[in-house]
RODO-2510 file (C-alpha; in nm, 4 decimals, decimal comma):
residues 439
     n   res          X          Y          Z
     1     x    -0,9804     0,6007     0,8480
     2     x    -0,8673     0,2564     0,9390
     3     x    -0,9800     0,3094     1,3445
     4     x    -1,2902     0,2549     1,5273
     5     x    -1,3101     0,6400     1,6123
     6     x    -1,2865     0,7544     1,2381
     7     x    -1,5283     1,0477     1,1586
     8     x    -1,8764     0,9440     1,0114
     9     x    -1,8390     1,0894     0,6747
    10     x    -1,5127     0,9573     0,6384
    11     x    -1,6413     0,6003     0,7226
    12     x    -1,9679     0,6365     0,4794
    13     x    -1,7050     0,7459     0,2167
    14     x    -1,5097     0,4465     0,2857
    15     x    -1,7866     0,2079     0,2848
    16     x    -1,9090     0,3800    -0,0528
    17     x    -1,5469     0,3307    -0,2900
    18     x    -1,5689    -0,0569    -0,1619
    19     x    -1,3153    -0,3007    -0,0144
    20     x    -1,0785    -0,3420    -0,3435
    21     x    -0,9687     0,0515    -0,2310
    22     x    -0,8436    -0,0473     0,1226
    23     x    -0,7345    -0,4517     0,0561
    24     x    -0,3525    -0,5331     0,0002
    25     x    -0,4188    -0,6504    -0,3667
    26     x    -0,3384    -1,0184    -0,4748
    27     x    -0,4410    -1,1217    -0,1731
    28     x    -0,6177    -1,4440    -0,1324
    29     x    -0,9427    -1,4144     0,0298
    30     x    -0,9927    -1,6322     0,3747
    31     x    -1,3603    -1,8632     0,4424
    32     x    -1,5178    -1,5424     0,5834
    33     x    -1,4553    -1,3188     0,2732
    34     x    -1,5439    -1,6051     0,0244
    35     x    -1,8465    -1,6423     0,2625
    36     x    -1,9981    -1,2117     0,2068
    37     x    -1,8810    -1,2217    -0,1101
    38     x    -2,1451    -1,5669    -0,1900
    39     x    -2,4333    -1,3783    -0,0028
    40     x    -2,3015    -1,0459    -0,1732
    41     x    -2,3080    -1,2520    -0,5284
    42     x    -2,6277    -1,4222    -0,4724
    43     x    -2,7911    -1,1252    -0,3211
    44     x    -2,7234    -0,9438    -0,6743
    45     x    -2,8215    -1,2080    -0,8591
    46     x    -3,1350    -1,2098    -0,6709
    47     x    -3,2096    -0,8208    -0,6952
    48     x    -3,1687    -0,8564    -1,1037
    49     x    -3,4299    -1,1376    -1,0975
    50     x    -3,6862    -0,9903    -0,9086
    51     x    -3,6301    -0,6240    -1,1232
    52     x    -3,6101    -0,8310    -1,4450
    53     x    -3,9470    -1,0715    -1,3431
    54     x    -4,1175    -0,6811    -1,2731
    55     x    -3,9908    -0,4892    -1,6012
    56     x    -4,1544    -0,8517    -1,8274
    57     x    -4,4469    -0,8397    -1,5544
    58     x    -4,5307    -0,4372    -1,6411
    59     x    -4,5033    -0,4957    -2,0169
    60     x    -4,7439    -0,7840    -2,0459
    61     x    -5,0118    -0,6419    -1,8252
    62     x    -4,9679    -0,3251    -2,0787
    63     x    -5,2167    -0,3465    -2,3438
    64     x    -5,0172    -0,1819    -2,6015
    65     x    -4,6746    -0,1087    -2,6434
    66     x    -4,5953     0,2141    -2,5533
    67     x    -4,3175     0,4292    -2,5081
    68     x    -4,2815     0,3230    -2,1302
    69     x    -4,2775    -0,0180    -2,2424
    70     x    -3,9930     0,0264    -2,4330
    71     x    -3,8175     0,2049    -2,1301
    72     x    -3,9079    -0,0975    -1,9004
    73     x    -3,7256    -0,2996    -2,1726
    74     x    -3,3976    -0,1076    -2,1482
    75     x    -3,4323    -0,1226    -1,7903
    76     x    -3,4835    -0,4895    -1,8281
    77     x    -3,1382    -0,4643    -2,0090
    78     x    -2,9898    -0,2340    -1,8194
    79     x    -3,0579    -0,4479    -1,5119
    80     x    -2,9243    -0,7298    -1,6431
    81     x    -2,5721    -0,5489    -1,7427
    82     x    -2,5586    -0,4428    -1,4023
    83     x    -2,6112    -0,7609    -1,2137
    84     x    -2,3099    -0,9262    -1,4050
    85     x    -2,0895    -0,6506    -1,4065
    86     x    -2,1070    -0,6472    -0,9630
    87     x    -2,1615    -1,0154    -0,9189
    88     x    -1,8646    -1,0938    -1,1287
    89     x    -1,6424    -0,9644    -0,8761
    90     x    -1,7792    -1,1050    -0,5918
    91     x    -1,7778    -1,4552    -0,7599
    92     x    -1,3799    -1,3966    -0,7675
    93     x    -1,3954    -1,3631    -0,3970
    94     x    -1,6101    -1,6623    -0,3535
    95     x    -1,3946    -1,9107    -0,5465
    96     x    -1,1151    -1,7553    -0,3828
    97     x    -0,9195    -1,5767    -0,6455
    98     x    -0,7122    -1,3273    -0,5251
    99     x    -0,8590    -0,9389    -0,5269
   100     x    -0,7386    -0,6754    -0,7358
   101     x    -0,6817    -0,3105    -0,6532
   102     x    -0,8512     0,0129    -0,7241
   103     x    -0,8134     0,3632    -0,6874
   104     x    -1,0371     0,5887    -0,4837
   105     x    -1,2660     0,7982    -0,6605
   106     x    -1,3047     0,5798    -0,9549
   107     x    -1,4189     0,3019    -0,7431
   108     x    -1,6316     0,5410    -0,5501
   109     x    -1,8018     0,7043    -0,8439
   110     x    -1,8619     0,4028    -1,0091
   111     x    -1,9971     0,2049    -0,7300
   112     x    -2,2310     0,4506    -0,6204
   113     x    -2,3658     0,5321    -0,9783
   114     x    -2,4036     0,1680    -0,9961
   115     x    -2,6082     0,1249    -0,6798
   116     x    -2,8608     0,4390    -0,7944
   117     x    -2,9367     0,3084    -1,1165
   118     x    -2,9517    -0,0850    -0,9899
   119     x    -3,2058     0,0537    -0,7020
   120     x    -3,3857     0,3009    -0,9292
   121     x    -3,4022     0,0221    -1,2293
   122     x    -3,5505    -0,2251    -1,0124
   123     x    -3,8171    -0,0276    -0,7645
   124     x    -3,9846     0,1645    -1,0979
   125     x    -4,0171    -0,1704    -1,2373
   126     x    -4,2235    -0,2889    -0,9937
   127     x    -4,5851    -0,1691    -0,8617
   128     x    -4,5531    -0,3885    -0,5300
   129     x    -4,3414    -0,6053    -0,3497
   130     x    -4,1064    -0,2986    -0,2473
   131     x    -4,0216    -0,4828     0,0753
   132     x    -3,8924    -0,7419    -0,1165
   133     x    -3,6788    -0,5660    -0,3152
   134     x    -3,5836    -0,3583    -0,0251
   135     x    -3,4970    -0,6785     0,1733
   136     x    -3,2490    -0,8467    -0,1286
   137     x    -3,0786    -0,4872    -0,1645
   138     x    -3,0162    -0,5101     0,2066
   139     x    -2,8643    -0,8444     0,1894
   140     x    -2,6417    -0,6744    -0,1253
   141     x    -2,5289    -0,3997     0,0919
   142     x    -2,4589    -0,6292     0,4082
   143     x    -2,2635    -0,7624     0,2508
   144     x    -2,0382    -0,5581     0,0734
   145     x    -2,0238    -0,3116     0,3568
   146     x    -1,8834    -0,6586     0,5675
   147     x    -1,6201    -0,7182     0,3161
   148     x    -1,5412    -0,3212     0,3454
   149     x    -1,5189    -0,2946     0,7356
   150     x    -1,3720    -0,6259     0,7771
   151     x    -1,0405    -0,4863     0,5302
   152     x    -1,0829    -0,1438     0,7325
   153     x    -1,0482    -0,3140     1,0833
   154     x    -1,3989    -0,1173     1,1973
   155     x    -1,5960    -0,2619     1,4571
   156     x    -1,9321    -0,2496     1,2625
   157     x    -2,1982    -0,2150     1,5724
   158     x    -2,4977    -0,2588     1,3666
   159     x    -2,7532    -0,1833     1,5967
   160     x    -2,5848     0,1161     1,6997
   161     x    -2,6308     0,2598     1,3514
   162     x    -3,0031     0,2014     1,3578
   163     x    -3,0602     0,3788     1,6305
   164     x    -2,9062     0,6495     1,4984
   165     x    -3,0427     0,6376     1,1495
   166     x    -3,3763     0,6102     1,3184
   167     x    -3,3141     0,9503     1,5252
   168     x    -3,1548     1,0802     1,2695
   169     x    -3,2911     1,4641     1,1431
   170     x    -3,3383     1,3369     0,8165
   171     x    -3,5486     1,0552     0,8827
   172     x    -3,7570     1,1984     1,1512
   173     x    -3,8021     1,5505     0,8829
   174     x    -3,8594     1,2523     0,5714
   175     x    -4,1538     1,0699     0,8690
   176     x    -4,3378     1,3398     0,9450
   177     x    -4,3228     1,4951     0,5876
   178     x    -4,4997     1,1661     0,5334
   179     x    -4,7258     1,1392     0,8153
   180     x    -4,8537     1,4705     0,6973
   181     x    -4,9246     1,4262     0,3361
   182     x    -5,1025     1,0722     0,4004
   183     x    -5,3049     1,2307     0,6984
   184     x    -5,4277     1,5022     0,4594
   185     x    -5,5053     1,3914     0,1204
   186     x    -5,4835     0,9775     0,1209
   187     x    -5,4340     0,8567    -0,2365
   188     x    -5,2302     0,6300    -0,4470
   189     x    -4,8960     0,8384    -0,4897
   190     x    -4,9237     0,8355    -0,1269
   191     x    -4,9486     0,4384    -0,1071
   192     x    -4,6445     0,4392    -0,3506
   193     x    -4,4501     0,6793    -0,0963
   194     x    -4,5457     0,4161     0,1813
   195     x    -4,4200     0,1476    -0,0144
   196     x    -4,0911     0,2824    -0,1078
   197     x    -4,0521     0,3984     0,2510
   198     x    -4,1331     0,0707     0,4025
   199     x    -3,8837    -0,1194     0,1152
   200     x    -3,5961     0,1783     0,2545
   201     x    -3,6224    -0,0197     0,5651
   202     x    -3,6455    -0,3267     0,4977
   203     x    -3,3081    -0,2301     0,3004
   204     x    -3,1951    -0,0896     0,6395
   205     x    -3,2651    -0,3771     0,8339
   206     x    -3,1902    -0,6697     0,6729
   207     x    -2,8489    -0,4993     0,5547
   208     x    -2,7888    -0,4308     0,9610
   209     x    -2,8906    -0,7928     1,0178
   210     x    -2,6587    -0,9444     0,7320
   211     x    -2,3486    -0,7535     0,9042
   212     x    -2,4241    -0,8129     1,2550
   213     x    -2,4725    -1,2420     1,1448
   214     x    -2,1789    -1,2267     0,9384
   215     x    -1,9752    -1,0741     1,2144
   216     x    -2,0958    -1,3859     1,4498
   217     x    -1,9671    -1,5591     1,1382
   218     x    -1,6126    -1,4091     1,1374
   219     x    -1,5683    -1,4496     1,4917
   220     x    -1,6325    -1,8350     1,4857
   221     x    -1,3863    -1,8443     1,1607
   222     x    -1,1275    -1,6384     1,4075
   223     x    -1,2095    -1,9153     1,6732
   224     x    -1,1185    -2,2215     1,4261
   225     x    -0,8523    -2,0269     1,2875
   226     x    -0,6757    -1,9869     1,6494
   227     x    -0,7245    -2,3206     1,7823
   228     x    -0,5839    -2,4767     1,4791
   229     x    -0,2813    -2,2571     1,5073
   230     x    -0,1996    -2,3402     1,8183
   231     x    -0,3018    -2,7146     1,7471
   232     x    -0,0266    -2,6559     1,4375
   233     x     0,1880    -2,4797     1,6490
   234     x     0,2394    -2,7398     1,8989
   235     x     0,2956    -3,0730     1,6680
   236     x     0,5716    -2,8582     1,5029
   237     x     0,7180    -2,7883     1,7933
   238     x     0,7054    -3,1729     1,8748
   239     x     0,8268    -3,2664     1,5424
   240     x     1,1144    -3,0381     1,5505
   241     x     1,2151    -3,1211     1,8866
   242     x     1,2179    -3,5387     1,7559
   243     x     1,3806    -3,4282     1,4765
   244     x     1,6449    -3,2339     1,6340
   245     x     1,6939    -3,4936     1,9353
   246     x     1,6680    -3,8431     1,7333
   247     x     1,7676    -3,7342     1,3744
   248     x     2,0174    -3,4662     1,4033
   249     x     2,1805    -3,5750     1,7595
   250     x     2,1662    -3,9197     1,6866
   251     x     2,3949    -3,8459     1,3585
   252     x     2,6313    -3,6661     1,5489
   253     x     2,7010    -3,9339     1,8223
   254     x     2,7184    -4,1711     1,5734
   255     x     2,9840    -3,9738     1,3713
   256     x     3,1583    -3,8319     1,6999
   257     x     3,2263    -4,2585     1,7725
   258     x     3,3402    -4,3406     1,4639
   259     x     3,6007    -4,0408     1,4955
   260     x     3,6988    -4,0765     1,8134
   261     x     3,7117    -4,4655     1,8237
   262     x     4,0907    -4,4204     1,7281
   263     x     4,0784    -4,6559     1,4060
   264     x     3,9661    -4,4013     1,1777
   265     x     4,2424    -4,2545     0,9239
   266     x     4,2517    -3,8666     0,8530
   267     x     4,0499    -3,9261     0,4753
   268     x     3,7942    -4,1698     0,6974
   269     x     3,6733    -3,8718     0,9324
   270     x     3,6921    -3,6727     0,6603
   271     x     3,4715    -3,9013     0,4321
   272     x     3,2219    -3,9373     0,7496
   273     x     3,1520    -3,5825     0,8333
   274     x     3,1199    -3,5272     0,4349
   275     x     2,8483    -3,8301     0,4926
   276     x     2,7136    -3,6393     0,7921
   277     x     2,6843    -3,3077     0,6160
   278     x     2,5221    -3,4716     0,3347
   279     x     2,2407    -3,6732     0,5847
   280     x     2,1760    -3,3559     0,7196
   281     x     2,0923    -3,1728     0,4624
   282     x     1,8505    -3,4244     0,2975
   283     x     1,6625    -3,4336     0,6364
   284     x     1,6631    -3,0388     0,5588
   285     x     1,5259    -3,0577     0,2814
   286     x     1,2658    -3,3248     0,3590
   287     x     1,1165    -3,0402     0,6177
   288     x     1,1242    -2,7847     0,3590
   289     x     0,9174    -2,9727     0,1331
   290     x     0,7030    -3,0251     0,4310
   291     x     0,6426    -2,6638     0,4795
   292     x     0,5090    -2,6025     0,1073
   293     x     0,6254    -2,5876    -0,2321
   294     x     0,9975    -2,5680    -0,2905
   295     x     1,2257    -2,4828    -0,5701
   296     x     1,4033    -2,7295    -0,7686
   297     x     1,7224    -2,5618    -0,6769
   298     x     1,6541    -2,6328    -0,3062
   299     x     1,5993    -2,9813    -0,3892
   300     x     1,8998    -2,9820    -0,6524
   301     x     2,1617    -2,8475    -0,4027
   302     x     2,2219    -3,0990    -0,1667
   303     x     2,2642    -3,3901    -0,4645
   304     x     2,4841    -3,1761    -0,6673
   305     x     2,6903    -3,0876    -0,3570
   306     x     2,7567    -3,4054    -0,2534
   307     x     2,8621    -3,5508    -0,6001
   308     x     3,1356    -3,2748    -0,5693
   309     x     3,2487    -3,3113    -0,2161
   310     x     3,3071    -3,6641    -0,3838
   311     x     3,5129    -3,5502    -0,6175
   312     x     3,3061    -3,5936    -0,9420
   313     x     3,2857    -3,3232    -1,1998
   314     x     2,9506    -3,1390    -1,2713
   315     x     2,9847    -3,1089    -1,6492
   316     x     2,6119    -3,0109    -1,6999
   317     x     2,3857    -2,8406    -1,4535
   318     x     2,0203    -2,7166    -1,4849
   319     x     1,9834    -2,3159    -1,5596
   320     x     1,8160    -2,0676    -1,3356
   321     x     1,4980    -2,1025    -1,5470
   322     x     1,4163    -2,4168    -1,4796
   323     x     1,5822    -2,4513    -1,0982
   324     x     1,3637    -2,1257    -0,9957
   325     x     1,0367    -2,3138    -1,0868
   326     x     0,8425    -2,4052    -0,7765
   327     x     0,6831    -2,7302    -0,7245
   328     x     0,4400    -2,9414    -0,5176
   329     x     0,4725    -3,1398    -0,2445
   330     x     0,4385    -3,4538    -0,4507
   331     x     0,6362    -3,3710    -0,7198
   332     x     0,9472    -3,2614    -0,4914
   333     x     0,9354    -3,5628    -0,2861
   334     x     0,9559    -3,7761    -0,6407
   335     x     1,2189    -3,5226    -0,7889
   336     x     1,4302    -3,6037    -0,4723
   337     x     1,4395    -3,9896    -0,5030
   338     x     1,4481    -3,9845    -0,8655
   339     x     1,8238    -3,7300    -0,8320
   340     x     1,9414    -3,9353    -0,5334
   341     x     1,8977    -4,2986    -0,6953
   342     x     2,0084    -4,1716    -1,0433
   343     x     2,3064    -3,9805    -0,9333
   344     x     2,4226    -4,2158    -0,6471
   345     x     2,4210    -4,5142    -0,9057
   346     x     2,5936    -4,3150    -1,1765
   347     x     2,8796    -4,2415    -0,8855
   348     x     2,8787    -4,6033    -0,6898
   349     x     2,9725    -4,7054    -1,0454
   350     x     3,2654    -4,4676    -1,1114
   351     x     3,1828    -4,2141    -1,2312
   352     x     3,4009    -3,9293    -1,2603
   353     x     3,1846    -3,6946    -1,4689
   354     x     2,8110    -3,6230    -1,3984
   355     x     2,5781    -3,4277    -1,6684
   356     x     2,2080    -3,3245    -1,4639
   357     x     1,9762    -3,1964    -1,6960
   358     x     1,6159    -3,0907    -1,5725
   359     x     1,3070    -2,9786    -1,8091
   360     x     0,9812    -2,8627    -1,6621
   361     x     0,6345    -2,8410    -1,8605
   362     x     0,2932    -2,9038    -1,8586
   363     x     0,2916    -3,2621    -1,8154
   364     x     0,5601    -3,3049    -1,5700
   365     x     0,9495    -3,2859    -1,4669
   366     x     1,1630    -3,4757    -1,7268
   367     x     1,5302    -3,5779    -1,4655
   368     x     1,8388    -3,6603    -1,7418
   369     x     2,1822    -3,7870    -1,5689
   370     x     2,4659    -3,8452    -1,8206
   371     x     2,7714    -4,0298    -1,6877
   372     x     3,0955    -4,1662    -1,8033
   373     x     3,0619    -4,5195    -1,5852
   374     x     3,0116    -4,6895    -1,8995
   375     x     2,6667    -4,9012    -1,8683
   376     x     2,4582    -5,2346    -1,8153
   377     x     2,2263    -5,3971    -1,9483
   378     x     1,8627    -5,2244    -1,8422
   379     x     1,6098    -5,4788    -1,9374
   380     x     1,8017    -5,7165    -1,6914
   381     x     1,7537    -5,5135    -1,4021
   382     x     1,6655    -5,7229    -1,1008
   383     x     1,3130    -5,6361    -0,9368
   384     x     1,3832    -5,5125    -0,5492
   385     x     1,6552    -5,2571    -0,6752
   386     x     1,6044    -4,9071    -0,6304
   387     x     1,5929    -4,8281    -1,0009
   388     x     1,2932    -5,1010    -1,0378
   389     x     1,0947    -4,9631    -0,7655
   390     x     1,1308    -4,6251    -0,8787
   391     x     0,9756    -4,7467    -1,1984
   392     x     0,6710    -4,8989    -1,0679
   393     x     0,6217    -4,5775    -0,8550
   394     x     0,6494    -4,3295    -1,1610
   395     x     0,5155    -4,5820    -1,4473
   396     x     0,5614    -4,7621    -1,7545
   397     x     0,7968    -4,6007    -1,9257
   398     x     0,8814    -4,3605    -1,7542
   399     x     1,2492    -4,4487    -1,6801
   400     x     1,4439    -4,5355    -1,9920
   401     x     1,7989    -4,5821    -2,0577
   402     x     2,0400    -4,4513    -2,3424
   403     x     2,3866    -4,5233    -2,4399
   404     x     2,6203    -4,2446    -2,4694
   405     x     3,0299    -4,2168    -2,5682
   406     x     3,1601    -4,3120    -2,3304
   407     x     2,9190    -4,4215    -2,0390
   408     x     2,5127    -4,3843    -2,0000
   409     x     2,2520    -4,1475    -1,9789
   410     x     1,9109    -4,2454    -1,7281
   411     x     1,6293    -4,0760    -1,8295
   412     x     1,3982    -4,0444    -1,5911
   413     x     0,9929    -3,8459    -1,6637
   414     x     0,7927    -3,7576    -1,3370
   415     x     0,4684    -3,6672    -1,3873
   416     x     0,2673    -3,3708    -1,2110
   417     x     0,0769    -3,4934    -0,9049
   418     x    -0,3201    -3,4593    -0,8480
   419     x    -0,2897    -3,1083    -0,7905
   420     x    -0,0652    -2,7567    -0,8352
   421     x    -0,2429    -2,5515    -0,6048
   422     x    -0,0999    -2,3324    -0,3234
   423     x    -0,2061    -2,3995     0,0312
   424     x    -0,5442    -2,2617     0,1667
   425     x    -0,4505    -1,9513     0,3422
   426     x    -0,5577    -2,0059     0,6693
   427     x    -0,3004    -2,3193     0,6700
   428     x    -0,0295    -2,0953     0,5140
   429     x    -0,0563    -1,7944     0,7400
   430     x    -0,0685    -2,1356     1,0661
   431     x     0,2728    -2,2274     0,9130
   432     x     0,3585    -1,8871     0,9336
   433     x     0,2904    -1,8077     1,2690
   434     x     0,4175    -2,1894     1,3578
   435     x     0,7793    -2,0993     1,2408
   436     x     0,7711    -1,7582     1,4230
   437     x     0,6456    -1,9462     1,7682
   438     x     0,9303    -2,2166     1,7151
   439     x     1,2175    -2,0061     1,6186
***
C-alpha cells in the first residue's frame, strides 16, 4: 500500500483511516507537516463557523420554534463537538508535538463517521452558500489527504484524479440523472440538487488544488532541507579535519618531543601521556556537546577519570539516576567548567580523597566536591582566579563554600539555560546524515 502502483481501493482506504495509521508514532512532525496540519486545523475551524453561523441563521429567520429548530440547535452542538474533537489533533501537528498512533479500523470508522455527520451537519444547515461550504471542506480534505500520502510515500497527481473522477461512471450516471430531472420538471428541490452538486465540486477542486500547492510546498521544504545538509555537511567536515590536524596532531607532536627529547624520566612520560589522554578527551567531549544534548555521565567521565589516573580516591560518585539525565547545550558546557575548576583545585591542593555529588531538578544542576585538602579562606578569594570568574558567570551566590572534617566541600548551583528543548528536526536528522557523510 505504501507504492505509487497500489490498487485504488486500497489507496481510498488508506486515505480514509488517516495518517496516525501509517506514521512511525512519536515522531516529530517536520515544517511541511506542521504546515497541512495549520490549513487542515484552520480549514475545520472554518467549516464549524460557517455550519454554526447557518444552524443560528435558520432559527432566527424561523418564526416559531419548532421541532426543526430544535434539531438545528443540536446540530449547532453537534458541529461544534466535532470541530474540536478533529482540529485538536491537527493543532498537535502544527505546534509540532509529536503524533500518536492508531489502529486501522478504529481510525477508519471513526474518521469517516466523522466526516458524514460534519458534511451532513453543516450543508442542511444552510439554504445557500453550498460552494462555500464545499470549498472549506475541500481545503479540510487537502489537507489531511497531504499529511496521509506524504507518510504513505504516494505521488499524489492531483489532476490525474480529476480527470478520472470527472469520467468516472458514477459521476457521468449522478450528471445526467440530473440533467434529466432539471430539464423536465424545474423546481426548487431541483435548485437544492444543483447546489449541493456544485458545493461536491467545489469540495473536489479546491481539495485537488490544496494537495497539488502543498506538494509545490514540500518540494521547496525538500530543497532547503538538502542544501542545508550539504551546507552542514561540509563545515563538519572542515571542523573535524582542523580539529583532527591542529588539536589532536598538534598534542601528539608535542607529547612525542617531550618523550623523545631524552630528559624525560619513566613517571614523566608516563605523567604526559596521562595529560595527553586527559586533553583529548575533553576536546571529545566539547564535540559531543556540540552535536546535542549529552548525559552528565559523558561529561562526568573524563573528570572522574583523570582524578584517578592521579591517584586520588573517588569516595563519592553520582548514581545512575542522576548521571543518565540529559542536558542542554548550555547547561553541559557550565557543568564541564564548574567539575574541571572544582575538582582540579581540590587536587592541585592535595587532595587525596575526592567526594562528587550531583543533584538535578527543576531549577537547575546543584555540583558538590568534598575534599580532604583542608581549606582557605573564601571571602578572600582574589578576582581573576578561576573560582571568581566562575562566580560572576553563574551568579550571586551561586558558589558557596563549607567546612568539612577534615578538608572542604565547594558547592557549586548552575542554573537551567533559556531553553530545554530538543533540536528542530530538520537540524537533527542534518547532524545525522553529517556524521554518516564524515565517518
Amino acid at each position: 500500500m505504501g507504492g505509487v502502483g497500489a490498487p485504488a481501493f486500497d489507496l481510498w482506504l488508506a486515505l480514509a483511516a488517516g495518517h496516525r495509521v501509517w506514521s512511525e508514532g512519536q515522531t516529530n512532525p517536520g515544517p511541511r507537516e506542521r504546515v497541512a496540519a495549520t490549513v487542515a486545523a484552520v480549514a475545520a475551524v472554518s467549516s464549524g463557523a460557517v455550519g454554526l453561523a447557518g444552524a443560528v441563521l435558520r432559527v432566527r429567520q424561523s418564526p416559531d420554534h419548532t421541532t426543526f429548530d430544535q434539531v438545528l440547535i443540536g446540530t449547532a452542538v453537534a458541529i461544534g463537538v466535532l470541530v474540536a474533537t478533529i482540529t485538536v489533533h491537527y493543532v498537535r501537528i502544527a505546534i509540532g508535538r509529536p503524533g500518536r498512533g492508531a489502529q486501522f479500523w478504529p481510525s477508519l470508522i471513526a474518521r469517516c463517521v466523522t466526516f458524514v455527520l460534519l458534511v451532513s451537519a453543516v450543508a442542511g444547515s444552510l439554504s445557500f452558500g453550498h460552494g462555500t461550504v464545499g470549498a472549506v471542506l475541500g481545503i479540510l480534505c487537502g489537507a489531511d489527504v497531504s499529511l496521509t500520502l506524504w507518510t504513505l510515500g504516494v505521488e499524489a497527481n492531483p489532476w490525474q484524479r480529476a480527470r478520472e473522477a470527472f469520467f468516472s461512471p458514477v459521476h457521468v450516471g449522478a450528471l445526467l440523472a440530473l440533467l434529466l430531472a432539471v430539464t423536465t420538471d424545474f423546481g426548487s428541490d431541483h435548485i437544492v440538487l444543483i447546489g449541493l452538486y456544485v458545493a461536491v465540486w467545489c469540495a473536489t477542486i479546491t481539495a485537488l488544488a490544496t494537495i497539488h500547492l502543498l506538494d509545490v510546498l514540500a518540494e521547496h521544504f525538500e530543497r532547503v532541507f538538502d542544501a542545508y545538509r550539504r551546507d552542514v555537511v561540509e563545515r563538519e567536515r572542515a571542523h573535524r579535519a582542523h580539529w583532527l590536524h591542529d588539536d589532536v596532531l598538534s598534542e601528539v607532536r608535542l607529547a612525542s618531543l617531550r618523550i623523545t627529547s631524552g630528559a624525560a624520566s619513566a613517571e614523566q612520560i608516563q605523567a604526559e601521556l596521562l595529560d595527553l589522554d586527559h586533553r583529548l578527551r575533553l576536546r571529545q567531549l566539547d564535540e559531543m556537546i556540540r552535536d546535542g544534548r549529552p548525559a552528565i555521565y559523558e561529561i562526568l567521565q573524563p573528570h572522574l577519570r583523570r582524578a584517578q589516573n592521579l591517584g586520588v580516591r573517588l569516595d563519592v560518585v553520582p548514581t545512575h539516576e542522576v548521571t543518565g539525565v540529559t542536558v542542554s547545550e548550555q547547561d553541559a558546557q557550565l557543568l564541564n567548567r564548574t567539575l574541571s575548576l572544582l575538582m582540579s583545585n581540590a587536587i592541585n591542593a592535595g587532595a587525596c580523597r575526592l567526594g562528587i555529588e550531583v543533584a538535578v531538578d527543576d531549577e537547575g544542576i546543584e555540583v558538590a566536591v568534598t575534599d580532604d585538602a583542608g581549606g582557605f579562606d573564601f571571602d578572600a578569594l582574589p578576582e581573576g582566579r578561576g573560582l571568581h570568574r566562575l562566580m560572576r558567570q553563574l551568579g550571586p551566590g551561586s558558589v558557596r563554600r563549607l567546612d568539612t572534617t577534615d578538608g572542604s566541600r565547594m558547592v557549586a548551583r548552575i542554573p537551567h539555560g533559556p531553553t530545554h528543548w530538543p533540536r528542530p528536526r530538520h537540524e537533527v536528522a542534518a547532524r545525522e546524515a553529517t556524521l554518516k557523510a564524515v565517518r
